[in-house]
C-alpha positions, -999 to +999 in steps of 0.1 A: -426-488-113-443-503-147-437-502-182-422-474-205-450-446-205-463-449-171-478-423-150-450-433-125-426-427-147-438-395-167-443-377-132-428-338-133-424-311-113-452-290-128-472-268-105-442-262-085-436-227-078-419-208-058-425-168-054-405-148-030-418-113-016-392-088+001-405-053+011-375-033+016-375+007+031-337+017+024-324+042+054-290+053+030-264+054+054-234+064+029-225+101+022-224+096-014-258+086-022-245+053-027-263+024-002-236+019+028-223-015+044-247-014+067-280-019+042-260-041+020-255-060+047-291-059+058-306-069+027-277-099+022-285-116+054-321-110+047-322-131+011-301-154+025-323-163+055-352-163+025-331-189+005-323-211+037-359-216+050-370-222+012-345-251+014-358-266+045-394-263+030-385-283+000-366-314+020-401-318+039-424-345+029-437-335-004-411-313-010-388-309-043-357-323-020-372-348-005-362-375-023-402-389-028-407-379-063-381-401-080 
């Protein structure tokens, strides 16, 4: 991939980035004020689904996984 210095070699991730937008509207379902199972819940699954289709994003062609910037 040529010689010490190359643009092959000095490629980066730069411009890469990755913003994530979540609009929440908290129903509080506990007595005390406190956010209940139920929301925590909610707003778990929902980050996690955010993280998981990020992932899949990044191992498509182009992508920071996918193995063709090395």
């Amino acid at each position: 991939m040529g010689g010490a210095g190359s643009p092959a070699q000095m490629r980066r991730a730069e411009g890469i980035n990755f913003n994530q937008n979540n609009h929440v509207v908290i129903q509080n379902d506990g007595t005390n004020g406190l956010p209940g199972p139920q929301m925590m819940k909610a707003v778990y699954d929902m980050a996690r689904k955010g993280a998981r289709d990020e992932i899949q994003a990044q191992m498509r062609d182009g992508g920071l996984f996918s193995g063709g910037g090395r």
